[in-house]
C-alpha positions in Angstrom: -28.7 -7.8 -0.5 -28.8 -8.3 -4.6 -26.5 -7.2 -7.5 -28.8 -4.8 -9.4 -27.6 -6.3 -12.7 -30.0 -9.1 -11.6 -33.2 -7.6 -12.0 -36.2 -8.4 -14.2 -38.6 -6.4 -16.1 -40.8 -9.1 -16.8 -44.3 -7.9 -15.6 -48.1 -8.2 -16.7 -49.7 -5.0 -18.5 -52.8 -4.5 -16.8 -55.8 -4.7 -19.3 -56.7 -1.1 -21.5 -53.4 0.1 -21.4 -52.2 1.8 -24.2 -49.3 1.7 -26.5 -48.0 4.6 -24.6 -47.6 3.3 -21.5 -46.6 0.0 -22.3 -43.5 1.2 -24.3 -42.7 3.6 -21.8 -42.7 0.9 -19.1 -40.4 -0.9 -22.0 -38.3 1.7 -22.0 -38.0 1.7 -18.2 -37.2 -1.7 -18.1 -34.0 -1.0 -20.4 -33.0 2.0 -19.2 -32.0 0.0 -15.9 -31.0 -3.1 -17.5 -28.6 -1.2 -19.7 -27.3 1.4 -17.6 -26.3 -1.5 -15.1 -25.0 -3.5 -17.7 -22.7 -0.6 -18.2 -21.7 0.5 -15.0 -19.7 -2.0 -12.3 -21.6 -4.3 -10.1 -22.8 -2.5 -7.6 -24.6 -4.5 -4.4 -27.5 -2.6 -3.0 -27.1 -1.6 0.7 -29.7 -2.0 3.6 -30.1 2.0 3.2 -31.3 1.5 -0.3 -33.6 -1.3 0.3 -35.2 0.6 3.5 -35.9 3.4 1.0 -37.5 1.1 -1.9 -39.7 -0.6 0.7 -40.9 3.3 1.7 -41.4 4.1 -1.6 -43.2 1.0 -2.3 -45.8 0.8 0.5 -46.8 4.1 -0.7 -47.4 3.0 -4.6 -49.3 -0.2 -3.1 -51.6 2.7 -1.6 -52.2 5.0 -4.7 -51.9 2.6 -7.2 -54.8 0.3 -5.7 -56.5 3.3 -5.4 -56.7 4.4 -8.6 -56.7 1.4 -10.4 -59.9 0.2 -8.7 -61.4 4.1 -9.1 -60.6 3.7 -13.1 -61.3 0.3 -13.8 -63.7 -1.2 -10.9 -63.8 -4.2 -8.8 -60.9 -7.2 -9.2 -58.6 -4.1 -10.3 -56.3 -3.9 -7.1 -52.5 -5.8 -7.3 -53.2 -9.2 -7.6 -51.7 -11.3 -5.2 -48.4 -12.1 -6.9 -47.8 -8.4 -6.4 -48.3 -7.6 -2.8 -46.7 -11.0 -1.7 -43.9 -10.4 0.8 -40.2 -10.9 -1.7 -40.3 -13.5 -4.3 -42.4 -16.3 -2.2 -45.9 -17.2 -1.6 -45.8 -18.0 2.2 -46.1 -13.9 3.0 -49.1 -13.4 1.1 -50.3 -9.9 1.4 -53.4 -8.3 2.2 -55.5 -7.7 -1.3 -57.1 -3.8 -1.3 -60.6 -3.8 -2.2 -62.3 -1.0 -0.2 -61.7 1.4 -3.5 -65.1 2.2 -5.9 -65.0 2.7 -9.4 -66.0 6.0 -10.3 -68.4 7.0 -12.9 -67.1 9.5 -15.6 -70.3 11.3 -17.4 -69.5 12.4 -21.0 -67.7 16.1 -20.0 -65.1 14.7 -17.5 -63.7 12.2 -20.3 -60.8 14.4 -19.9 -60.7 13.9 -16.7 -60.9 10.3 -16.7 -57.9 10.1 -19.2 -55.7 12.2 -17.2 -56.1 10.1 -13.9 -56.1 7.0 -15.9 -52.2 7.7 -17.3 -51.3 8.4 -13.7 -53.3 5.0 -12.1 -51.3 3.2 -15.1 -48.1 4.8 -14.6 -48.1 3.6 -11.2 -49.2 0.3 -11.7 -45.4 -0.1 -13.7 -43.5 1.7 -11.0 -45.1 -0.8 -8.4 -43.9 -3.5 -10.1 -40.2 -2.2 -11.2 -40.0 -1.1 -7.0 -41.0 -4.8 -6.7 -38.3 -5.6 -9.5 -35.5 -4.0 -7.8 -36.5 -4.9 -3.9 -37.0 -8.8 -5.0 -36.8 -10.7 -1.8 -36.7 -7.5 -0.2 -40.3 -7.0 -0.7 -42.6 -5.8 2.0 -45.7 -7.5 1.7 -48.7 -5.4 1.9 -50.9 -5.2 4.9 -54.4 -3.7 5.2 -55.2 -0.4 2.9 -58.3 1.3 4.1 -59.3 3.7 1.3 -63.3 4.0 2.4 -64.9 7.6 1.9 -65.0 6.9 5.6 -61.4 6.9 6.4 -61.3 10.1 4.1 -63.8 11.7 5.6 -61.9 11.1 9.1 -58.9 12.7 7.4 -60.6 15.9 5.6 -62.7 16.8 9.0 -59.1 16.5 11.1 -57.8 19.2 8.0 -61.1 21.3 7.9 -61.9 20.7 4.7 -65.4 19.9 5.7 -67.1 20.4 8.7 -67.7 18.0 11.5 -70.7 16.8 10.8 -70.4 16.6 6.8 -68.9 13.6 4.8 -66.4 13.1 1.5 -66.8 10.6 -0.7 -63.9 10.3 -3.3 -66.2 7.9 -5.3 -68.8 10.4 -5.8 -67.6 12.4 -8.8 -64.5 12.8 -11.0 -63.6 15.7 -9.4 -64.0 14.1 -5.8 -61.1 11.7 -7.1 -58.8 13.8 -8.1 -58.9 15.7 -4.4 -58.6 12.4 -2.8 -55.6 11.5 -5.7 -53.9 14.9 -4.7 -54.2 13.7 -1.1 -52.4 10.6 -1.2 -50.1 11.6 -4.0 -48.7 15.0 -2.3 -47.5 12.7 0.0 -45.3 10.1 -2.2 -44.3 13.3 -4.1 -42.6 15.0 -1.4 -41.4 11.8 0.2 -39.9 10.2 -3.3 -38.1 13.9 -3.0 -37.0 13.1 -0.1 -35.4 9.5 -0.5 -34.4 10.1 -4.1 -30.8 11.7 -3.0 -30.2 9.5 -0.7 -29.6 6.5 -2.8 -26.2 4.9 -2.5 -26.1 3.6 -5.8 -25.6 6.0 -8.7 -27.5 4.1 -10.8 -30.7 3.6 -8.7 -30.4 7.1 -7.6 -30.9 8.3 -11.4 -33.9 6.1 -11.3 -35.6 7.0 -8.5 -34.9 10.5 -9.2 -36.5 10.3 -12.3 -39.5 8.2 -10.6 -39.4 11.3 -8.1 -39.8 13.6 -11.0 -42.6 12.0 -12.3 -44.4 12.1 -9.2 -44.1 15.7 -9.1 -45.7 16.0 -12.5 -48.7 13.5 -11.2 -49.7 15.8 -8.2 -49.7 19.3 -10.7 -51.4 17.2 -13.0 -54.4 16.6 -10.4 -53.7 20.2 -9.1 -54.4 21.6 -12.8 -57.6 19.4 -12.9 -58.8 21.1 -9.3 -58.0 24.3 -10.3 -59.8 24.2 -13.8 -62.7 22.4 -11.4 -63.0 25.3 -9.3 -64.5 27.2 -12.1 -67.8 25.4 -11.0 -66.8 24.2 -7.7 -64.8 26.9 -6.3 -64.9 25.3 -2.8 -62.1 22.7 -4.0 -59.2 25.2 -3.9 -60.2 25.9 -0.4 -60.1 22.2 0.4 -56.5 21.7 -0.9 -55.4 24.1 1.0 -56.5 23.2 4.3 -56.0 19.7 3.6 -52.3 20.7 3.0 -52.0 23.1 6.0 -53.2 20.1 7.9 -50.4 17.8 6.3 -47.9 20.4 6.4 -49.1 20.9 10.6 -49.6 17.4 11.5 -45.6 15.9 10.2 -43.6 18.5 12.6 -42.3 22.1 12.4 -40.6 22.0 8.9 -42.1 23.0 5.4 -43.3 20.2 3.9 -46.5 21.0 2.1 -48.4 24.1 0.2 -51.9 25.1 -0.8 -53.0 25.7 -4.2 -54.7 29.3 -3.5 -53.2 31.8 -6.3 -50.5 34.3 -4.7 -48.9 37.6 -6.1 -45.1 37.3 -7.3 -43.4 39.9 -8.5 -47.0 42.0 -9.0 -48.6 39.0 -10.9 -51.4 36.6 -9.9 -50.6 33.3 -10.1 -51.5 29.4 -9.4 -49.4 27.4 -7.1 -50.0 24.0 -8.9 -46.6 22.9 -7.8 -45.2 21.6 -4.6 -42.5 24.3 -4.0 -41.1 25.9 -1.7 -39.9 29.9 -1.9 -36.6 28.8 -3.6 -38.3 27.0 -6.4 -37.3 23.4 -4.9 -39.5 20.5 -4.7 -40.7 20.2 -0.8 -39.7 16.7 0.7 -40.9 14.8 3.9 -39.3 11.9 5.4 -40.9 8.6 5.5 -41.6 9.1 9.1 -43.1 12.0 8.4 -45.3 11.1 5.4 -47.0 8.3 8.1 -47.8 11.1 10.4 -50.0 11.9 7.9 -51.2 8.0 6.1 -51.6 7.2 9.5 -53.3 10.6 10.4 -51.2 11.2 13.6 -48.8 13.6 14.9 -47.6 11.1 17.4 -45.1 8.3 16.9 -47.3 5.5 15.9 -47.3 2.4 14.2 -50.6 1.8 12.3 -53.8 3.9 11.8 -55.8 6.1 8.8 -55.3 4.4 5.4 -52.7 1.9 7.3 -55.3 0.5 9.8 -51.9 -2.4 10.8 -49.2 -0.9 10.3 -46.7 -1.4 6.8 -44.2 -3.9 6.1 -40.5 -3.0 5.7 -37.5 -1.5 8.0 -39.7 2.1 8.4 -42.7 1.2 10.1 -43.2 4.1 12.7 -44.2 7.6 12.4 -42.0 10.6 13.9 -43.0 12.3 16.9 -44.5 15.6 16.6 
């Protein structure tokens, strides 16, 4: 394992960011430079570095994802970012099965919105990279086809058997398919983000947890205002979240977005809480019941068509 005091911040900006992003990632950089330049060497343990490799198969997912849906083809992690640790004899498996999307002149908003979140996980990527080092899982296969998705939203009932979802088609279409894959970091990141040994790395990834949160009502506020023309997309959240919250076991792991009456008022649930107001959490196991579209123990399938890299490589059994 590493001293923490070690890492680098030293990363590419991918091309049209903005000043925004770049001096938050700045900031991020600091923030764990200086905190562990203030705090006593700490050594990460195997426990931490199983979590960082969970939480970074699942950015290499999204952020492949959106970056090719926002910016288009030769947009994915470039190969000195899915390589297995710090060498280039684990080369990784480069994501291209993403489309850019088209954005017509009313969804600019839109397009900004999931933009800041494709951006702000491109940074994350590489500061999980950053901290895992030669820890790094390399990243295998990444099947994000509006076939595999349509696979997925038939099992859920979000269409019917014999219709098809493509996340490519429209802006809106995106930000379902975003939701998707993002409601599932969100509540995993809750999940690991207590569980870090080191006090420092736990503030970050709490705070990386926190922001992942804020991604998924983000897209959530996006459906919901989207339902004003397409009010089937409400619908489709939550039986797509039903279906998540079915297929990863027993416990409470996922909600719907449908409004519901507290306290004699109508309102939206664009958050992923539960009854007490907490953030709902799945273990990694549990979030590849769902990646890998399975309620059995598995290790490969859905967006994962070989498996992941890293200590966690096998769904639970449900």
């Amino acid at each position: 394992m590493k001293d923490i005091e070690t890492i680098s911040m030293n990363q590419d900006v991918p091309v049209g960011t903005g000043r925004r992003e770049l001096f938050a990632a700045m900031l991020a950089g600091m923030a764990i430079i200086g905190a562990s330049g203030s705090a006593s060497a700490q050594t990460l343990v195997s426990s931490d570095v199983t979590a960082l490799q969970v939480a970074l198969n699942l950015h290499y997912l999204s952020t492949n994802m959106l970056q090719l849906a926002i910016y288009g083809v030769n947009r994915q992690l470039p190969a000195q970012y899915i390589r297995g640790g710090e060498t280039t004899d684990q080369p990784g498996v480069s994501a291209t099965s993403a489309k850019q999307v088209a954005f017509p002149v009313g969804t600019r908003d839109i397009q900004a919105r999931i933009q800041e979140i494709g951006d702000s996980l491109w940074y994350r990527t590489l500061m999980l990279r950053a901290l895992l080092r030669a820890d790094a899982p390399a990243q295998k296969q990444i099947d994000m086809t509006a076939e595999r998705f349509t696979a997925m939203f038939r099992m859920a009932g979000a269409i019917g058997p014999n219709e098809t979802f493509d996340p490519y088609a429209s802006p809106l279409n995106l930000a379902l398919a975003a939701e998707t894959v993002m409601a599932v970091q969100a509540t995993t990141l809750a999940n690991l983000a207590s569980q870090f040994t080191h006090v420092i790395l736990r503030s970050s990834m709490l705070a990386l947890a926190m922001a992942t949160a804020n991604d998924v009502t983000t897209l959530r506020t996006i459906l919901m205002a989207g339902s004003t023309t397409r009010p089937e997309l409400v619908t489709m959240v939550d039986r797509i979240a039903a279906w998540r919250n079915t297929i990863d076991g027993p416990t409470t792991t996922d909600r719907g977005m449908s409004p519901v009456v507290i306290n004699g008022q109508t309102t939206a649930r664009l958050s992923l809480t539960g009854d007490d107001g907490l953030h709902l959490t799945r273990t990694p196991a549990q979030a590849l019941n769902v990646l890998f579209m399975t309620s059995a123990a598995a290790t490969q399938g859905g967006f994962f068509p070989t498996g992941i890299n890293g200590t966690i490589k096998t769904s639970a059994a449900n």
